[in-house]
Structure formats: C-alpha cells, structure tokens
C-alpha positions as CSV (number, residue, x, y, z in Angstrom):
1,X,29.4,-0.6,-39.0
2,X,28.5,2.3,-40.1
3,X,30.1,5.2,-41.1
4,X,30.5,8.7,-38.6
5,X,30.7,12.1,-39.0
6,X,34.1,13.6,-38.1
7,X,33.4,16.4,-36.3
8,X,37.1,17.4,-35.5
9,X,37.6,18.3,-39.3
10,X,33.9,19.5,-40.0
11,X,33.0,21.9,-37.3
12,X,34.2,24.7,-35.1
13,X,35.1,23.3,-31.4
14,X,32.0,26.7,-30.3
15,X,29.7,24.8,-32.2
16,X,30.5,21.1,-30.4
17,X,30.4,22.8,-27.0
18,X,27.0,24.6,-27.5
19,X,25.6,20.7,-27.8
20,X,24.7,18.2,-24.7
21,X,28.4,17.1,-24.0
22,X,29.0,13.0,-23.4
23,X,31.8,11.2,-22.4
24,X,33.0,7.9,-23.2
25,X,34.0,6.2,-19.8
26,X,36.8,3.6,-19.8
27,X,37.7,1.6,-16.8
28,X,41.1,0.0,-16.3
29,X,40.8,-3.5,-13.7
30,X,44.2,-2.5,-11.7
31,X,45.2,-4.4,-8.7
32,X,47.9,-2.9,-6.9
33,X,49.9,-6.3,-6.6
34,X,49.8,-7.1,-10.4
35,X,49.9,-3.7,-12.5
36,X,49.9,-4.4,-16.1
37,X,52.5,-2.6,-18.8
38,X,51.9,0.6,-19.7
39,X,52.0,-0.3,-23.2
40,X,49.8,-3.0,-22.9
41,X,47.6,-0.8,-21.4
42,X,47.7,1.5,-23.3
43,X,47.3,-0.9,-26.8
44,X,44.3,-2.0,-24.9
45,X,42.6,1.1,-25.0
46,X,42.3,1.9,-28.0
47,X,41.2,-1.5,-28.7
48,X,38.4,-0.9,-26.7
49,X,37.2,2.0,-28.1
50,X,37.4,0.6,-31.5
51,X,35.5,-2.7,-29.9
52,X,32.2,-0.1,-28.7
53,X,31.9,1.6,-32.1
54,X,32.1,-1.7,-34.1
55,X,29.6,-3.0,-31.8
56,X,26.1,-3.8,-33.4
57,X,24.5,-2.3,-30.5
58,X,26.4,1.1,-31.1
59,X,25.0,1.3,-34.8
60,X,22.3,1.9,-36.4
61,X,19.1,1.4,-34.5
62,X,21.4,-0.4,-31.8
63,X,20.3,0.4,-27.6
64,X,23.7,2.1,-27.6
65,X,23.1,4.4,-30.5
66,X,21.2,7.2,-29.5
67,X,24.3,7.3,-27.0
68,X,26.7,7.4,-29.6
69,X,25.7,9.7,-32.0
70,X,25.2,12.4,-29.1
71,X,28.5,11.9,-28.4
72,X,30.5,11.7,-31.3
73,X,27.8,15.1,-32.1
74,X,29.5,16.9,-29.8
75,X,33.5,16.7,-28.0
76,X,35.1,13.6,-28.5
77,X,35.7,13.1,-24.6
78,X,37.1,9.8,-22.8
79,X,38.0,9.3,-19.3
80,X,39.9,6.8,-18.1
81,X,39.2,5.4,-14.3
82,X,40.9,2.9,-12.5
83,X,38.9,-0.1,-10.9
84,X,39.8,-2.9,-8.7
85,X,38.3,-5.6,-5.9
86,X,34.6,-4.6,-5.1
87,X,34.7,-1.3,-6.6
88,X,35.8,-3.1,-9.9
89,X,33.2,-5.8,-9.9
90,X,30.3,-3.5,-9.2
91,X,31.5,-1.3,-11.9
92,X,31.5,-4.3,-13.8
93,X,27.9,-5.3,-13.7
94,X,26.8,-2.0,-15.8
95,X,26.0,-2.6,-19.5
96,X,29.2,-2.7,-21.2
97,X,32.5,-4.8,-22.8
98,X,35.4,-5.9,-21.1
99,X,38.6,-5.9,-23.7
100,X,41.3,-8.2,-22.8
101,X,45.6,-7.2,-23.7
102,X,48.3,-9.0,-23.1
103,X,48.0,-8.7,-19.0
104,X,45.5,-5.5,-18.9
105,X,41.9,-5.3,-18.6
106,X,39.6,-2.5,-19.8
107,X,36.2,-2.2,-19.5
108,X,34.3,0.6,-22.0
109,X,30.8,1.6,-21.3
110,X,28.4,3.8,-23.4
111,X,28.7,7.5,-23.4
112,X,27.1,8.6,-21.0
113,X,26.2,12.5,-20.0
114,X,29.2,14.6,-18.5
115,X,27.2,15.4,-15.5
116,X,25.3,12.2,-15.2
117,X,27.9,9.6,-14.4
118,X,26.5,6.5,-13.2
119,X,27.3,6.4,-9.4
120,X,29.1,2.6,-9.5
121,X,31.6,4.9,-12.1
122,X,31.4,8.0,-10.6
123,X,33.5,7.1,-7.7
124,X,36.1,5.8,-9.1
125,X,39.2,7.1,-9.3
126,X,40.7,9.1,-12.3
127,X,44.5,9.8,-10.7
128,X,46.8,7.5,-9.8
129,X,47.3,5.1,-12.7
130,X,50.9,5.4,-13.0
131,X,52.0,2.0,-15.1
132,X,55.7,1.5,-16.4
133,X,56.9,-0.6,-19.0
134,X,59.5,-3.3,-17.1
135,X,61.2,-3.4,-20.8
136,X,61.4,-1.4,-23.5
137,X,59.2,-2.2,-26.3
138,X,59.9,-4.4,-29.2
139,X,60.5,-2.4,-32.6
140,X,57.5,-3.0,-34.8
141,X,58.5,-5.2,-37.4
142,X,55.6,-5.8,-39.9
143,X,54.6,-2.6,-42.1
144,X,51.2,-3.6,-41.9
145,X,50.6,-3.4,-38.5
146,X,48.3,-0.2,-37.7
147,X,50.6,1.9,-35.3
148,X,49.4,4.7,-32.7
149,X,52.4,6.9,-32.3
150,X,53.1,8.9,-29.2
151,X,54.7,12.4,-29.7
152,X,58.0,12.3,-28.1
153,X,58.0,15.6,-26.5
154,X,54.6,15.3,-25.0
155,X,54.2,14.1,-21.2
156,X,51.4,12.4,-19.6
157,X,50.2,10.0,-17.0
158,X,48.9,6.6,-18.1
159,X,45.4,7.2,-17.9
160,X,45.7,10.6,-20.0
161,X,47.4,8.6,-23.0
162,X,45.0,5.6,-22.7
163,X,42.3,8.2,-23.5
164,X,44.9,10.0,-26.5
165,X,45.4,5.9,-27.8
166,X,41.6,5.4,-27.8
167,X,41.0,9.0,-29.4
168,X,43.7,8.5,-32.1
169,X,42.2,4.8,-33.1
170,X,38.6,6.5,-33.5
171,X,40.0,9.0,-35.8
172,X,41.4,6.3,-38.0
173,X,38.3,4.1,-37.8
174,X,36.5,7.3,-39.0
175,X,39.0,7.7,-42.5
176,X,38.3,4.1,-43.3
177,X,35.7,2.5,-45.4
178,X,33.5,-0.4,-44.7
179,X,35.7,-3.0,-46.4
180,X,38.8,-1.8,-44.1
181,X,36.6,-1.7,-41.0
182,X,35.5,-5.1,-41.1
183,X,39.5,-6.9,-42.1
184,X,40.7,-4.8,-38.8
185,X,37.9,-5.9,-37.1
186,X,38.4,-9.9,-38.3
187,X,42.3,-9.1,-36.5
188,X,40.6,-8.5,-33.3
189,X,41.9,-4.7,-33.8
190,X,45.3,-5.4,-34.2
191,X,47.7,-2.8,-33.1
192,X,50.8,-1.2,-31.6
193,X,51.5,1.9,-29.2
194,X,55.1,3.4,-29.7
195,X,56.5,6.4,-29.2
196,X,57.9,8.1,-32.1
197,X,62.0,9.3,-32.1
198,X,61.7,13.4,-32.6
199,X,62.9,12.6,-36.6
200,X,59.8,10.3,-37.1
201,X,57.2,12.3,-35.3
202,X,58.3,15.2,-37.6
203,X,57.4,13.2,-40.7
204,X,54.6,11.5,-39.5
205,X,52.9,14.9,-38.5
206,X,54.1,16.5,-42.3
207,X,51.7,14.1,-44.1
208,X,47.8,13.4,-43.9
209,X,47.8,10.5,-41.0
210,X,45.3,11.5,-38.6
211,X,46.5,13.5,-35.9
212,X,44.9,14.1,-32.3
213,X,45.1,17.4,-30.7
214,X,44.1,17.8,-27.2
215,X,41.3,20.0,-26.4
216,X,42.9,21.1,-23.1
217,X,40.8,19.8,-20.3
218,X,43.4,18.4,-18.5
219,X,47.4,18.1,-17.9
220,X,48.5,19.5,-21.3
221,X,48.0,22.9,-22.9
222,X,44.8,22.5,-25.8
223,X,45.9,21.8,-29.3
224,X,48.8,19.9,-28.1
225,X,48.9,17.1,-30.5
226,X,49.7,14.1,-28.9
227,X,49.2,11.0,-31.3
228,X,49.4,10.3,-35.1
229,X,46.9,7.2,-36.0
230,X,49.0,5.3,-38.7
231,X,47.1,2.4,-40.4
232,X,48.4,1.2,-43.5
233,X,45.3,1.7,-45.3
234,X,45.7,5.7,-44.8
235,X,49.2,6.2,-46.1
C-alpha cells in the first residue's frame, strides 16, 4: 500500500489534462426485477475503489500499476456503468474485482485509456441507473465510522454519486498513512454514505476534511463540491 500523489492539491487541472487521460471503470450488476438501495449502492462504490488501490496488483511493481499511476497522474476520472444478464457476465470475465454491499454488486476494473474502452465495457450503459432508498437511512451512531457526506443542495443520478462516493473515499485514502490504511483495510473498508442537513455540510466544508469538487464533465456545473470524506483519523 503505498502511498500516491494527490494531484488535486498539487497541480493545476491544465497540467493533468495535457497528460494521457485514464478512467477508472465501475460496473454496477442491476437486474431490473431486484434493484438494490441507493445507499447501498452507493456505500459499495466507494468500497470498491478503495478495494483496487489497496490491491497488491495496483502497487508497486503490481500488473495493474503502470495503470494506476497513469491515472491517478492525470484527472481523477470514474464512470459508472450498469450491467446485467449476458452483458453483465461478459463484462465480468475481464480482469478485475467484484465488491459485494448489503444487496449491490460492483465490479471495478483497472483504468483503462478514455478512448480505449474495452468493447465487453464499452457498450454498456452509463444512464439509467436510477436507485431509491425504500427507507430512509439509519442515523450513524458510532463516531468512528468513516462517513462520506453528500452535499445537501447538490443533485444527481445514482451513477453520478457512486463515481463522487468512490472519488471522495480515494481522497481520504490519499491523507492517511500506512498504519491507517491497513486498520480500514482489516474492516473490510468500513463505511457510511449520508447526506449532510444544510447546518452540517456548512461545518463539515469550514474545516480540513477532504472535499471533492467536480470537474464538470457531466450533470453538474465544475467545481461543484459534492462530498466531504470524513474518517476519524483526519479530524
């Protein structure tokens, strides 16, 4: 696990676009009968992204690193697709790690070029993941439970804020050092997705929590910040 630069807080975004541009692809298994919760899926997400960068083969001299670094050396980009029947188990037979939740089901691959999808991902569908909760989400009730908070005022479809989760659980695993890393990796990446109340987004966005701001490519206006990464060990 080692560590990785932070080039949101280290470079200008001219600089990151000048370089080959990867994206991280994640694939959600949705079967139209049996959608999972939003939240779930979302919770799942990020855990997914945190699973690929702890992964051996995503460090060091690992076959996914060369992959890695070119991404994480240039925008920090994630799309979400949505996968099911054949499609889904095609999709599944590419190099990669399937993250169980609660009910949901995603499966994250190694960054691969922007322009140079793999075809079994390529055609797979980006809109049309629209999830609901059926209940509201319990209140998280132990402090130290890392918490990915959704900005109150900020809309956007399911598969937009499972890409914001997974972006906002990288910028925390960035901040934290190798002892940290490996007790939220012994949890299994223990975590929670709520939305903030307008009172608590103010004061989690005051301090020095880590903070994603969209770059704009789709659905909301860029800088938008859309998530605060709150893990105990950054208060």
């Amino acid at each position: 696990m080692t560590s990785a630069p932070a080039p949101f807080e280290t470079e200008t975004a001219n600089a990151r676009d000048e370089r080959p541009q990867y994206v991280l692809p994640l694939v959600l298994h949705l079967e139209k009968a049996d959608p999972p919760a939003r939240t779930d899926a979302l919770e799942t997400s990020a855990r997914a992204v945190l699973t690929l960068l702890a992964d051996p083969r995503a460090t060091g001299e690992g076959e996914w690193a060369e992959a890695v670094h070119n991404w994480e050396d240039a925008r920090i980009r994630k799309v979400v697709r949505r996968a099911r029947g054949g499609e889904g188990r095609k999709a599944a037979e590419l190099p990669g790690i399937t993250v169980p939740g609660a009910a949901a089901e995603v499966r994250v691959y190694p960054p691969v070029p922007l322009d140079g999808w793999p075809k079994e991902l390529a055609k797979l569908q980006v809109s049309g993941t629209d999830l609901d909760d059926p209940d509201e989400p319990a209140p998280v009730a132990d402090p130290a439970l890392p918490v990915l908070w959704l900005n109150p005022q900020v809309e956007m479809s399911a598969g937009k804020t499972m890409a914001q989760t997974g972006h906002a659980a990288q910028l925390a695993w960035w901040q934290l050092d190798e002892a940290q890393r490996k007790e939220w990796a012994e949890s299994g990446f223990a975590l929670a997705v709520r939305t903030a109340d307008p009172a608590r987004w103010a004061e989690l966005t005051s301090g020095r929590l880590p903070l994603v701001r969209d770059a704009g490519f789709t659905e909301i206006a860029p800088g938008s910040p859309t998530v605060v990464a709150d893990h105990p060990a950054l208060r």
